[in-house]
SEZAGU-596120 format. One record per atom (N, C-alpha, C): residue number from 1; x, y, z. Coordinates in pm, 1 decimal. Each point is the difference from the previous one (the first is absolute). Example, Ala and Ser with C-alpha at 12.3 -4.5 7.8 and 13.67 -1.06 7.14 Angstrom:
<atoms>
ATOM|seq|c1|c2|c3
ATOM|1|1319.0|-569.0|780.0
ATOM|1|-89.0|119.0|0.0
ATOM|1|90.0|120.0|0.0
ATOM|2|-35.0|105.0|-72.0
ATOM|2|82.0|119.0|6.0
ATOM|2|-77.0|109.0|73.0
</atoms>
This chain:
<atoms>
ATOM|seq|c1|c2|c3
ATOM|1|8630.7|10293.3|2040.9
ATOM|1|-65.8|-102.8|79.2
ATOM|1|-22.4|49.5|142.2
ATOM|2|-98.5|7.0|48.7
ATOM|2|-65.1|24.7|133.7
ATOM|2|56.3|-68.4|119.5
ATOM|3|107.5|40.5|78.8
ATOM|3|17.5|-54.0|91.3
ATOM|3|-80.7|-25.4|137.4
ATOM|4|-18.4|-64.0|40.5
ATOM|4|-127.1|-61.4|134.1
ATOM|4|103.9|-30.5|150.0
ATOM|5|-56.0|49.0|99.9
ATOM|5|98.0|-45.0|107.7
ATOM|5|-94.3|-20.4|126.2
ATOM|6|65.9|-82.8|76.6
ATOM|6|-96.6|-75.8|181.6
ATOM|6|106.1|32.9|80.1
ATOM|7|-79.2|66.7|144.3
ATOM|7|54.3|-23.1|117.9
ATOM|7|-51.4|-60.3|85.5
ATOM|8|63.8|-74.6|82.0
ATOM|8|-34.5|-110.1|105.5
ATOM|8|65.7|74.6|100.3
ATOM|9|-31.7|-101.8|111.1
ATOM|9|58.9|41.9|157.8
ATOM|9|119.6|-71.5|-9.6
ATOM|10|89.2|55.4|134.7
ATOM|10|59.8|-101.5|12.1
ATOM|10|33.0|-143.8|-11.8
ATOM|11|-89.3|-70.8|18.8
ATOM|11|-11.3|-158.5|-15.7
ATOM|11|-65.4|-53.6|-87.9
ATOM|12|-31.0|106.2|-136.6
ATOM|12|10.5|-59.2|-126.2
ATOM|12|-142.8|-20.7|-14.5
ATOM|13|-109.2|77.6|86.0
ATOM|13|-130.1|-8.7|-33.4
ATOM|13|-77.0|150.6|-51.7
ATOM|14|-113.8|-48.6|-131.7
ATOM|14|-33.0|111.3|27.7
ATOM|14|-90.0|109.9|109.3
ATOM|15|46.9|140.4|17.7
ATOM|15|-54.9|70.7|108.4
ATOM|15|-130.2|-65.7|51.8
ATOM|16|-91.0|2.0|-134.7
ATOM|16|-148.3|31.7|11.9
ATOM|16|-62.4|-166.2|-10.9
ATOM|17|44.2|-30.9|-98.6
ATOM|17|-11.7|-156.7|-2.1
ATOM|17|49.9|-73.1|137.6
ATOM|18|134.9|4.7|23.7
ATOM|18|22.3|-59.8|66.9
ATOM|18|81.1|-158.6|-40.7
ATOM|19|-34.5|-5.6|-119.8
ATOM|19|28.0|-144.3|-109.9
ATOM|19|166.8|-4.0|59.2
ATOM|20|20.5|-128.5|-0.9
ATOM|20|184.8|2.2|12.9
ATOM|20|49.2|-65.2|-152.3
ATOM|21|68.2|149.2|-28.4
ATOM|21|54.8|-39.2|-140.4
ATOM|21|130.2|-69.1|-35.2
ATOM|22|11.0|-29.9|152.4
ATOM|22|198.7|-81.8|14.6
ATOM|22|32.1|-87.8|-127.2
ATOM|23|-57.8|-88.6|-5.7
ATOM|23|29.2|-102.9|-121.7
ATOM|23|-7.2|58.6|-179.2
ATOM|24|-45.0|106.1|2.5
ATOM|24|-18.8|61.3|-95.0
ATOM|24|83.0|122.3|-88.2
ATOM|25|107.7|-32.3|130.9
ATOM|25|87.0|135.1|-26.6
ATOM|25|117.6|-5.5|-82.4
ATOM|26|101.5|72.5|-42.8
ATOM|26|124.2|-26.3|-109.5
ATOM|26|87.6|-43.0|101.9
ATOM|27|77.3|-143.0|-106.7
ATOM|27|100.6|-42.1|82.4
ATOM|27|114.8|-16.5|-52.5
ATOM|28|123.9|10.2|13.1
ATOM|28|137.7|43.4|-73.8
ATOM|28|-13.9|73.7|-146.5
ATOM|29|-93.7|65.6|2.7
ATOM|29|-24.6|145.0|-48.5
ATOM|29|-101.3|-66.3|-169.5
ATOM|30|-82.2|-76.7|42.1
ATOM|30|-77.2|-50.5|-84.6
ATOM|30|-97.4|54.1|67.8
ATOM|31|-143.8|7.5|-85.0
ATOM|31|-135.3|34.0|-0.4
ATOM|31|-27.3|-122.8|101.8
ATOM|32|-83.1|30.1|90.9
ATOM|32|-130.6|-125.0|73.6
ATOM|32|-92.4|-66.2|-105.8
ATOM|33|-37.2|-108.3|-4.9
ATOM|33|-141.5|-34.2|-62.7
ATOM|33|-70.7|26.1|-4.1
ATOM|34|-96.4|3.2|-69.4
ATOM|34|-143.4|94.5|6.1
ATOM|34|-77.7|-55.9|70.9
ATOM|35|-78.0|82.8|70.5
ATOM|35|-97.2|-7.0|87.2
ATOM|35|-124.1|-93.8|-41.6
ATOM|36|-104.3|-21.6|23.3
ATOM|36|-86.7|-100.2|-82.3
ATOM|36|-107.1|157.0|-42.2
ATOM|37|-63.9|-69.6|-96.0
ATOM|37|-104.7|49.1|-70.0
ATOM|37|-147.8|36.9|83.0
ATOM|38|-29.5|119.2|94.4
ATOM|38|-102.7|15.7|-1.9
ATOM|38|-103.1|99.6|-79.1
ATOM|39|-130.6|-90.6|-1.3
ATOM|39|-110.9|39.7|-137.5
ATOM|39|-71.9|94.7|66.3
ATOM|40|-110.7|38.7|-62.8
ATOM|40|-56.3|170.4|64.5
ATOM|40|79.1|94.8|70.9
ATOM|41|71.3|40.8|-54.6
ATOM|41|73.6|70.5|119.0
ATOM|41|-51.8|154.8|19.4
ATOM|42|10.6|95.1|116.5
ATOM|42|-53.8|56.6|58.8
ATOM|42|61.9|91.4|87.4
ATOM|43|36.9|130.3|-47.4
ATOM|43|39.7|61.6|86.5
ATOM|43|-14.8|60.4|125.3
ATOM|44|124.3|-39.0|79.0
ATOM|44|-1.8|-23.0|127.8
ATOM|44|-82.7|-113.3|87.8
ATOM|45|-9.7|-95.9|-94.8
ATOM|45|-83.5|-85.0|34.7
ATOM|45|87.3|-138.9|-35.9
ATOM|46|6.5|8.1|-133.7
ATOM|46|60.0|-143.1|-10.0
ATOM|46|68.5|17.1|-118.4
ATOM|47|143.4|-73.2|-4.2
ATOM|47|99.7|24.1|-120.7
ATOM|47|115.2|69.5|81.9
ATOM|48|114.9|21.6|-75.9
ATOM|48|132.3|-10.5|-3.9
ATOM|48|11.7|210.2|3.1
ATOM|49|16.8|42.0|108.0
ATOM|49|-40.3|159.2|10.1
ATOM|49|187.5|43.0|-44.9
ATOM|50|35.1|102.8|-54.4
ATOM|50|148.5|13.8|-28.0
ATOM|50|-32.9|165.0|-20.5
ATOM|51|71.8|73.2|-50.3
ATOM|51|49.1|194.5|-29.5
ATOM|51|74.2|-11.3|-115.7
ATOM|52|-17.8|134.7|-16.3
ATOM|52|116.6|28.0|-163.5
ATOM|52|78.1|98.1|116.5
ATOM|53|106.1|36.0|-70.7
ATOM|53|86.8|146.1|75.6
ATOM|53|-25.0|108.0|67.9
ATOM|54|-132.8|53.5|-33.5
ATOM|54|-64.7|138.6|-8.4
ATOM|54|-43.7|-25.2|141.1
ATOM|55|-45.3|-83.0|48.1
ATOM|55|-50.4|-35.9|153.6
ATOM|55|73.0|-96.2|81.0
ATOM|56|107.5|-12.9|-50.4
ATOM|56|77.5|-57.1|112.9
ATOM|56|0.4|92.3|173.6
ATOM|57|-53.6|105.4|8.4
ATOM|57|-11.4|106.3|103.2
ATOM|57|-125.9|-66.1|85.3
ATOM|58|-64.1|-49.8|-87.5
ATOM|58|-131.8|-71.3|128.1
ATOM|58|6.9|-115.4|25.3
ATOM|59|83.0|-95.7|-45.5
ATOM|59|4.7|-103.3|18.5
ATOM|59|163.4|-35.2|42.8
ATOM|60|73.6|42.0|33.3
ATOM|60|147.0|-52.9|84.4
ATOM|60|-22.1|-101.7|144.4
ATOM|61|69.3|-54.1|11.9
ATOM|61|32.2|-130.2|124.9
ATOM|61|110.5|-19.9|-31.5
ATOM|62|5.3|-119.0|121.0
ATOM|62|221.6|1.7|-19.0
ATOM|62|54.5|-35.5|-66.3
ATOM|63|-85.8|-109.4|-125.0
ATOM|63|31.1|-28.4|-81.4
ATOM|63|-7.6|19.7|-149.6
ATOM|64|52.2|36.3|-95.5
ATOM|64|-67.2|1.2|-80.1
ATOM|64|30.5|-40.5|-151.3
ATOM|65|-70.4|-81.8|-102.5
ATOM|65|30.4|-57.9|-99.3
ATOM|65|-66.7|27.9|-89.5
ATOM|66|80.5|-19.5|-142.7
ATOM|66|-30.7|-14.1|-127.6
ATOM|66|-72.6|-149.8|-83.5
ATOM|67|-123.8|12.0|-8.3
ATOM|67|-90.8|-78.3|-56.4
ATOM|67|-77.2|26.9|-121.9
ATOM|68|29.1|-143.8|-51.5
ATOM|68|-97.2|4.0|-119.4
ATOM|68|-161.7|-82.5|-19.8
ATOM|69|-58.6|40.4|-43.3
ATOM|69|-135.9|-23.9|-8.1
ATOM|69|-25.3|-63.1|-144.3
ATOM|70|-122.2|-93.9|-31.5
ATOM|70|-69.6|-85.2|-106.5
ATOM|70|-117.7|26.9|28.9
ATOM|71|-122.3|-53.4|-127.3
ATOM|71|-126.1|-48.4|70.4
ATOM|71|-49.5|188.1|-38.8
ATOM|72|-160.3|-14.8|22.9
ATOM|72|-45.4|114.3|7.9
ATOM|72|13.9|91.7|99.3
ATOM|73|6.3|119.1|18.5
ATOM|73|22.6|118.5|99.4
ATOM|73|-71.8|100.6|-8.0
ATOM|74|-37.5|58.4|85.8
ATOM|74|-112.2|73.3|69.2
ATOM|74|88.8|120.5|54.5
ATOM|75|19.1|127.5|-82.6
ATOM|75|112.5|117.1|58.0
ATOM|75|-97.5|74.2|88.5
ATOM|76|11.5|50.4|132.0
ATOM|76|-54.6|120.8|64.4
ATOM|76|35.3|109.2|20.7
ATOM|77|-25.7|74.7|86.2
ATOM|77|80.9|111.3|42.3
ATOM|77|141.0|-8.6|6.8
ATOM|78|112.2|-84.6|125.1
ATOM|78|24.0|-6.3|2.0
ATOM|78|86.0|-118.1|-15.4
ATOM|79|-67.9|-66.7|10.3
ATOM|79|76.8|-164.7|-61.1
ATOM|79|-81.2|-60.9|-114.2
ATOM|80|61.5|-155.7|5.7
ATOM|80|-36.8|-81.3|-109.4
ATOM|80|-41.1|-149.3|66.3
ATOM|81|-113.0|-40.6|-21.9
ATOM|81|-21.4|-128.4|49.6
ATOM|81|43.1|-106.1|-147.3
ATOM|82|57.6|-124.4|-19.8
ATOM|82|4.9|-76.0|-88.1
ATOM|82|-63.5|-129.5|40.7
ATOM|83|12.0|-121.5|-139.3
ATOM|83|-57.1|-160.5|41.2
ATOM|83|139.8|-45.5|85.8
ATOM|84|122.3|61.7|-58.2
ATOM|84|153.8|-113.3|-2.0
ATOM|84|105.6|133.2|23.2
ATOM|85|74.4|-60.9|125.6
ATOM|85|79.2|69.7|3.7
ATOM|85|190.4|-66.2|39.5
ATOM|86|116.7|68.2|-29.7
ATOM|86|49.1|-88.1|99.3
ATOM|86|124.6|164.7|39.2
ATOM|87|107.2|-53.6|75.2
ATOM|87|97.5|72.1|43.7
ATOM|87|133.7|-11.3|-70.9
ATOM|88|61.0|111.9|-105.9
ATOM|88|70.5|14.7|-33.4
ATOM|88|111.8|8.3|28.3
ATOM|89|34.6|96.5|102.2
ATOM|89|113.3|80.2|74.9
ATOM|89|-32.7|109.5|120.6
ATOM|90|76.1|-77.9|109.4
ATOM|90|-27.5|118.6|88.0
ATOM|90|100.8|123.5|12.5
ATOM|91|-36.5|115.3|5.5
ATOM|91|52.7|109.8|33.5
ATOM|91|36.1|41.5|69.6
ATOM|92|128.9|-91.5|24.7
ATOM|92|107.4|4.2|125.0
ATOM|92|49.0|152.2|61.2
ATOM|93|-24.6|95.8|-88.3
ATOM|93|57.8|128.8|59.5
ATOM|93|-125.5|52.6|107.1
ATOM|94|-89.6|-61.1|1.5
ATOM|94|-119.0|-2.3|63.8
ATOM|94|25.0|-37.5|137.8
ATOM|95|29.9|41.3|100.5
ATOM|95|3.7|-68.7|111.9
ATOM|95|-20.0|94.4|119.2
ATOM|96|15.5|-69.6|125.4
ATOM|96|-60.7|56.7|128.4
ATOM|96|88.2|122.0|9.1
ATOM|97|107.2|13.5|-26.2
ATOM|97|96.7|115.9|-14.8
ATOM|97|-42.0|106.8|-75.4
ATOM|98|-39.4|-19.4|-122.2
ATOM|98|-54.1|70.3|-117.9
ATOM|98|-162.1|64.9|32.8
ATOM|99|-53.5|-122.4|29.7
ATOM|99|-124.6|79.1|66.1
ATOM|99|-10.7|100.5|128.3
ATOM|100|86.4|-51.2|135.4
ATOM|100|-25.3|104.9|55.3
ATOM|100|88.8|103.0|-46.6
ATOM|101|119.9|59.4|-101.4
ATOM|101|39.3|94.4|-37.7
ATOM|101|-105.3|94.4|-104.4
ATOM|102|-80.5|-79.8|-51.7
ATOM|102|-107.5|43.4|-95.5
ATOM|102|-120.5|122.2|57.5
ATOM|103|-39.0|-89.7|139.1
ATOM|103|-93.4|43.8|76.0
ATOM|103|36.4|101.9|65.6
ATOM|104|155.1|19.2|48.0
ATOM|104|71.6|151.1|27.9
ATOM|104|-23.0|129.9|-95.7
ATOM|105|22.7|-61.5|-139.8
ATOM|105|-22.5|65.9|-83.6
ATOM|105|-118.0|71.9|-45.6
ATOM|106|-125.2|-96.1|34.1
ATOM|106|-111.3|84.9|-15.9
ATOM|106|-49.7|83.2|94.5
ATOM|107|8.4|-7.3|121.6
ATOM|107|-18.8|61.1|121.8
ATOM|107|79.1|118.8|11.6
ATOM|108|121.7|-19.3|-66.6
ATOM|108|97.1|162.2|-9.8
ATOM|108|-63.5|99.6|-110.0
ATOM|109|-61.4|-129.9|-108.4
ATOM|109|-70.3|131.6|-81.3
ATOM|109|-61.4|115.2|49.0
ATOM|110|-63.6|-50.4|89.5
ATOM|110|-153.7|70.6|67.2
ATOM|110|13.9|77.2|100.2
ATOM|111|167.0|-36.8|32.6
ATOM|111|17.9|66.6|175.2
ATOM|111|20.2|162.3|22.5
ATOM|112|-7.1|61.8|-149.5
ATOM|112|16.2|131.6|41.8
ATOM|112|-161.3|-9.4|24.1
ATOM|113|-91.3|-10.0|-63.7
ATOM|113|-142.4|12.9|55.7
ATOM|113|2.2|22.7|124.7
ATOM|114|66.4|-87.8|112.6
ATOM|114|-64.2|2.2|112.8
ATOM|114|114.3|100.5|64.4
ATOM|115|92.0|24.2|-11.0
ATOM|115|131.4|73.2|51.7
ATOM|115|-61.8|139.1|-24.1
ATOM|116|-80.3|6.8|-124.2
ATOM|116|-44.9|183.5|-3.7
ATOM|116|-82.4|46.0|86.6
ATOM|117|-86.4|-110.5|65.8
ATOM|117|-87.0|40.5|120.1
ATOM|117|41.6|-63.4|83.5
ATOM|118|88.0|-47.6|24.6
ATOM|118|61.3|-0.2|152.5
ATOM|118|152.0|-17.7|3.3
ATOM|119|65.4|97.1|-41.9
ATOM|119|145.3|-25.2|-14.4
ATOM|119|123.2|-3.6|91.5
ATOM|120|-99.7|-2.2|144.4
ATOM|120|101.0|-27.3|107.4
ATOM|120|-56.6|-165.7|-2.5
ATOM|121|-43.4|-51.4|-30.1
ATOM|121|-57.0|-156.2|65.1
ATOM|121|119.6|-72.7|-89.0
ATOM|122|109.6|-35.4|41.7
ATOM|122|102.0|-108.8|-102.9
ATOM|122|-80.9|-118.8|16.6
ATOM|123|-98.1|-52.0|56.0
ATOM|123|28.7|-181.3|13.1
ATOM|123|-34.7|-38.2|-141.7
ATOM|124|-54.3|-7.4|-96.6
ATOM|124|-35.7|-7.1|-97.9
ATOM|124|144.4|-32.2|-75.4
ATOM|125|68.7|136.2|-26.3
ATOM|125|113.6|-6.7|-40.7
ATOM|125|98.7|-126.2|87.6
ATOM|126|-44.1|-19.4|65.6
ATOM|126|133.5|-69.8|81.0
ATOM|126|-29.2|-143.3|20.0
ATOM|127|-137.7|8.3|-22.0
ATOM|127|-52.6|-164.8|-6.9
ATOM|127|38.6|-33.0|-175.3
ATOM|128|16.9|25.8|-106.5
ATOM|128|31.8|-21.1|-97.7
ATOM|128|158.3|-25.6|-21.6
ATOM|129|79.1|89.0|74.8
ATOM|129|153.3|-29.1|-4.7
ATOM|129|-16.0|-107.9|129.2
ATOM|130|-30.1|-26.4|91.9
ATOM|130|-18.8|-180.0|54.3
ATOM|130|-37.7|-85.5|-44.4
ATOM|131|-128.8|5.9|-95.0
ATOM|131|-24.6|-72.0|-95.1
ATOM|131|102.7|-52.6|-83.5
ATOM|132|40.0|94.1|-60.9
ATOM|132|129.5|-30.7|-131.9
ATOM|132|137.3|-67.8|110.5
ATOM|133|19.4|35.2|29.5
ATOM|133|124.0|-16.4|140.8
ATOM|133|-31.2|-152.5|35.9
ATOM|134|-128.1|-58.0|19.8
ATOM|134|-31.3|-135.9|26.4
ATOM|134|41.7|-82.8|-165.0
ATOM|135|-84.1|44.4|-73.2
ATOM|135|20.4|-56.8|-145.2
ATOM|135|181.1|-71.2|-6.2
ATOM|136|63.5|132.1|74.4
ATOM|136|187.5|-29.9|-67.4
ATOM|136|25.3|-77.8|124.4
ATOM|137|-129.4|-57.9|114.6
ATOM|137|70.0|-60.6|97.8
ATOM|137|72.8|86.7|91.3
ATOM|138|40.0|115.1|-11.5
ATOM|138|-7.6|94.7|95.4
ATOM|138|-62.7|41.5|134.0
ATOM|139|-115.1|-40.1|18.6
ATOM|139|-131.9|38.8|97.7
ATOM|139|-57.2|-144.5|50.8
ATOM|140|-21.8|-36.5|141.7
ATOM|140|-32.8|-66.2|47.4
ATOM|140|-177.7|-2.8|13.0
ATOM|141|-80.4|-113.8|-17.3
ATOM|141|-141.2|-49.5|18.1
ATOM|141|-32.5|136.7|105.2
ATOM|142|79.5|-22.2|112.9
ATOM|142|-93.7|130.1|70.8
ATOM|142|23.9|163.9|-10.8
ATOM|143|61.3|-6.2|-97.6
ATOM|143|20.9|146.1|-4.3
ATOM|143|-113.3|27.5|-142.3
ATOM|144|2.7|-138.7|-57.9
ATOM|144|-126.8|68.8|-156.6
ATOM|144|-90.5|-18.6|56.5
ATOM|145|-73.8|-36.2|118.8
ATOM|145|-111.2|-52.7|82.4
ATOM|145|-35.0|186.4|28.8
ATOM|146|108.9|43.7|145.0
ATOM|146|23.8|107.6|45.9
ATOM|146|-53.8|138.4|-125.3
ATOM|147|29.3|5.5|-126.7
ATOM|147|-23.7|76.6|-98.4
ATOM|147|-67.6|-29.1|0.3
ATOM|148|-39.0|-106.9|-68.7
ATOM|148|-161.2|-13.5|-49.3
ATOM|148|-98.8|94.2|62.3
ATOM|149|-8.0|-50.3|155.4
ATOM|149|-105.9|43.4|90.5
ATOM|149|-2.4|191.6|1.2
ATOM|150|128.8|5.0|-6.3
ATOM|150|63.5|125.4|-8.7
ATOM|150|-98.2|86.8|-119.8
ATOM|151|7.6|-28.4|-103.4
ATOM|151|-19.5|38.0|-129.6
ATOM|151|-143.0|-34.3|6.1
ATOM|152|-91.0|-76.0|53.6
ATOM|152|-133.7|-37.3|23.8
ATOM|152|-64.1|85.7|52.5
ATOM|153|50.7|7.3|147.4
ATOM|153|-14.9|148.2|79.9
ATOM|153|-38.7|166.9|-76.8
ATOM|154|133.8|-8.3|-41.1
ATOM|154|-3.3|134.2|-150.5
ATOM|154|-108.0|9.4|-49.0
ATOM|155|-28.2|-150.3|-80.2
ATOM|155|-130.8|15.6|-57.4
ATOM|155|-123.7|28.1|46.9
ATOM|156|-54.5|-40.9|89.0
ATOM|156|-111.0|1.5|92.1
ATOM|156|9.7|187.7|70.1
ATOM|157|94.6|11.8|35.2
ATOM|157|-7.9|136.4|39.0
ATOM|157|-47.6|118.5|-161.3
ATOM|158|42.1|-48.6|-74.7
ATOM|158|22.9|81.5|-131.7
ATOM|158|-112.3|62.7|55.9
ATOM|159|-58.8|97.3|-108.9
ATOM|159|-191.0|51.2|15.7
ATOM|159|-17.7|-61.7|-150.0
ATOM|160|84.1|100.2|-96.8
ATOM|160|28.3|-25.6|-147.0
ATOM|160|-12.4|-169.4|-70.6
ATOM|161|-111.5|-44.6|-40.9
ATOM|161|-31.8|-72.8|-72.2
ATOM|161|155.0|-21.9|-100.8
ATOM|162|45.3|67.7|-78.8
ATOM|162|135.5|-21.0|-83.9
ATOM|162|129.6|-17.6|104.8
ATOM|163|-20.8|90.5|94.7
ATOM|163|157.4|-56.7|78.1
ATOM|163|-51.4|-122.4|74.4
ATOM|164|-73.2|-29.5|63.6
ATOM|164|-60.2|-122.9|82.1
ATOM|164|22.3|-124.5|-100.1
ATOM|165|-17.1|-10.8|-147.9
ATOM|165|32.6|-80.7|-70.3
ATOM|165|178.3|-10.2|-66.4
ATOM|166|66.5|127.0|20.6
ATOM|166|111.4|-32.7|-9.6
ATOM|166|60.8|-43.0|166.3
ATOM|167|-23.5|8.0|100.5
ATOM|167|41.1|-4.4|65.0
ATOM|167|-56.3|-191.6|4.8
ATOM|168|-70.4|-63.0|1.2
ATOM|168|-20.4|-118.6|-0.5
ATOM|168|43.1|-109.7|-111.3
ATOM|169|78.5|116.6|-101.8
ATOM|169|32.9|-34.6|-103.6
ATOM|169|151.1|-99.2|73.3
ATOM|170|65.9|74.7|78.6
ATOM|170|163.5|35.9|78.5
ATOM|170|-51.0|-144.9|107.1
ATOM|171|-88.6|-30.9|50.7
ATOM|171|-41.5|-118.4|85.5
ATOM|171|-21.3|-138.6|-53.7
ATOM|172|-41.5|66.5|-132.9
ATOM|172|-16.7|-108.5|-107.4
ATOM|172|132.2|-49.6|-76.4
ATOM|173|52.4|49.5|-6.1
ATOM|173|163.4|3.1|-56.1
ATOM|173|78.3|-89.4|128.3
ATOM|174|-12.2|45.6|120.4
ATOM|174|34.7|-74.3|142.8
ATOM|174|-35.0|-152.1|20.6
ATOM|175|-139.9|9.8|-59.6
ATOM|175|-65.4|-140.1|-9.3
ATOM|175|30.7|-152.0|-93.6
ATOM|176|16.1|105.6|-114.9
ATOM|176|20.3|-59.9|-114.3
ATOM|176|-83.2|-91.0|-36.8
ATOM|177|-116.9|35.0|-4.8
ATOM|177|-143.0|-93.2|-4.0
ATOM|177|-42.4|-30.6|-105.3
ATOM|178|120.0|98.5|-114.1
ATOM|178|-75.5|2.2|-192.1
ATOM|178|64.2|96.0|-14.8
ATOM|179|60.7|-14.8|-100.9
ATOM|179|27.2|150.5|-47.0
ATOM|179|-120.4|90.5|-57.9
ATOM|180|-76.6|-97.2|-86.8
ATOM|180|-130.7|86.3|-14.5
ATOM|180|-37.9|31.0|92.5
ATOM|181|-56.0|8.7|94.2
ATOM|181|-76.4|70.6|137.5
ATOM|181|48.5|118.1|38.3
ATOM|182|157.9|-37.0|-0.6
ATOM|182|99.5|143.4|-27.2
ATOM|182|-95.5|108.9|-122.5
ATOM|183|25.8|-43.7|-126.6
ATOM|183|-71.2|105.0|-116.2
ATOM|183|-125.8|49.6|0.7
ATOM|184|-60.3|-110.1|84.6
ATOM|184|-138.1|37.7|-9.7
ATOM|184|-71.6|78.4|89.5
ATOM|185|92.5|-17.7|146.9
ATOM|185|-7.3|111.1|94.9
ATOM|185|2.7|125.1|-7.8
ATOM|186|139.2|73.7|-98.9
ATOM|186|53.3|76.9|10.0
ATOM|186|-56.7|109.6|-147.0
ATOM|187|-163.8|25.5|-0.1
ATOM|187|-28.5|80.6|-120.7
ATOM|187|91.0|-61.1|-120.8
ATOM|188|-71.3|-123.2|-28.4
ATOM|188|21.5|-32.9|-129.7
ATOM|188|-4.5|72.0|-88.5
ATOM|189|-161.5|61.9|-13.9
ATOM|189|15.0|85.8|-92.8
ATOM|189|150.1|106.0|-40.3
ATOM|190|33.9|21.2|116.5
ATOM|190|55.8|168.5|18.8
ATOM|190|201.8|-86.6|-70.9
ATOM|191|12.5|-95.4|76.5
ATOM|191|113.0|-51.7|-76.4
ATOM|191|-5.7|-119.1|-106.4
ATOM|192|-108.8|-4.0|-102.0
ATOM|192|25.7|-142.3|-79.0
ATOM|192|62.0|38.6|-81.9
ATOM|193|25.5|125.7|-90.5
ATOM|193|80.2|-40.3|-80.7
ATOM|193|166.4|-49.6|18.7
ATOM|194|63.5|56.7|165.6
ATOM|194|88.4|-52.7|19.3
ATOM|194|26.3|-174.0|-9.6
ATOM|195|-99.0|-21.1|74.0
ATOM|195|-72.6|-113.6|45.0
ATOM|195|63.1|-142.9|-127.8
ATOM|196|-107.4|101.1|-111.9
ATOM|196|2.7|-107.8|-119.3
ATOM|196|109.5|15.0|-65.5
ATOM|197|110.6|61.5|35.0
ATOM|197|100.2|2.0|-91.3
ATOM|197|105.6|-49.2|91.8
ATOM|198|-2.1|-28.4|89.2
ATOM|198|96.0|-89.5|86.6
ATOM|198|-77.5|-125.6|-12.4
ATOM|199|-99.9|-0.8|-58.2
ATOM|199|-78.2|-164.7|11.6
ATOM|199|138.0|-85.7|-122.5
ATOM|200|7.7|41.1|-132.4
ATOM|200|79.4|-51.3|-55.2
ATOM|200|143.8|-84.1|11.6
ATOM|201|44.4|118.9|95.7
ATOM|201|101.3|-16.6|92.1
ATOM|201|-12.5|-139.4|99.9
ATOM|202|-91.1|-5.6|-3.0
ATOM|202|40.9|-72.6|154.4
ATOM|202|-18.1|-179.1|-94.0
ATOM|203|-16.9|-18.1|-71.4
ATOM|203|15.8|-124.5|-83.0
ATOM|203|162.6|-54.2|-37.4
ATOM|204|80.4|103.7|-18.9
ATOM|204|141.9|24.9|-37.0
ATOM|204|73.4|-10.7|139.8
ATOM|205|-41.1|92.4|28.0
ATOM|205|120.8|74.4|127.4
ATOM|205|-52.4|52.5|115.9
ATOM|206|-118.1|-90.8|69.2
ATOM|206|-27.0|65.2|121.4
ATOM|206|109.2|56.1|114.6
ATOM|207|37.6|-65.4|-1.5
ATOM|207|127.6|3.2|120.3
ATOM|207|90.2|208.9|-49.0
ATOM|208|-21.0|-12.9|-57.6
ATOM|208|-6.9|197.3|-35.3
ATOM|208|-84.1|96.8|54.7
ATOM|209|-96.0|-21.5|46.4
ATOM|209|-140.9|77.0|56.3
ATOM|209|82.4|42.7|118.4
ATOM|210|-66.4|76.3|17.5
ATOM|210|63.7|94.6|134.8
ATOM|210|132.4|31.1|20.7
ATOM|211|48.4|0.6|-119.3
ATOM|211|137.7|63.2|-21.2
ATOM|211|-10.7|124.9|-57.0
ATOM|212|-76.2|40.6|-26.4
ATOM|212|-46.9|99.9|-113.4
ATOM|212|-17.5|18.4|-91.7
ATOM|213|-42.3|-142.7|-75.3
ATOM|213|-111.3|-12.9|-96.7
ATOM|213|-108.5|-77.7|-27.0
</atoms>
């Protein structure tokens, strides 16, 4: 059976929609009600938008849940529009902790890229261990601020098209703006298969990422 999953923002809306799905959500560990029935539906346009596993990498936010779908569906590239949807279970190992440890993780993939052409420049490296260092509560608002800009800098100086993107990769990790933006920065191409095989992972046991695996 095909598992389907949604991320919302913080406050329980979706990104792109914007819809507030509060009333709709699992409560003492029961399913939400289903959503109502909309007809023609239309991708990216209109209907109930959700992911299978394989792309959980383009679609992460802080939240994220397990949903099931009814009604006809319309599969695309990367997602699935349906008529009916509702919220199963959220994926509590999923959280602001987990994500910015995630986003460390992809940005370290990439960081020898930029270290081979400029391997005296640490900020890169050092905005990622502040990064992670904030995650454990370690690192104060102005010191991941301080990196960021740090690691921004890096980038903009780069010349190298590949280190300029790992190096914004390390700002992006600082930011914590998506973890995708992280993957997608950082020569997707050049790391997906890592990529997609920590995607599995992070449904189970995010809170493991950037430990070294």
């Amino acid at each position: 059976m095909t598992k389907y999953y949604k991320i919302l923002t913080a406050d329980n809306k979706g990104e792109y929609s914007k819809y507030d799905f509060t009333k709709y959500l699992p409560v003492d560990g029961k399913p939400g009600k289903w959503l109502r029935k909309i007809e023609n539906i239309e991708m990216c346009e209109r209907g109930y938008h959700c992911f299978t596993p394989e792309h959980i990498l383009e679609w992460l936010n802080v939240q994220l849940y397990e949903v099931e779908i009814k009604g006809r569906r319309v599969h695309g590239d990367n997602k699935t529009v349906a008529q009916q949807m509702r919220f199963i279970r959220k994926v509590d190992a999923w959280n602001d902790r987990s994500a910015r440890a995630f986003s460390c993780w992809c940005a370290e993939r990439v960081l020898s890229m930029f270290e081979k052409e400029y391997p005296n420049d640490k900020r890169p490296r050092e905005t990622i261990e502040t990064a992670r260092r904030y995650a454990d509560g370690l690192a104060t608002d102005e010191e991941l601020a301080a990196a960021r800009y740090a690691a921004g800098a890096s980038a903009w100086a780069a010349e190298g098209a590949v280190a300029g993107y790992a190096a914004w990769a390390a700002a992006r990790a600082a930011a914590w703006a998506a973890a995708r933006d992280a993957a997608r920065d950082v020569a997707w191409d050049v790391a997906r298969g890592s990529f997609n095989e920590l995607a599995a992972k992070m449904l189970t046991a995010p809170e493991r990422c950037g430990k070294g695996e």
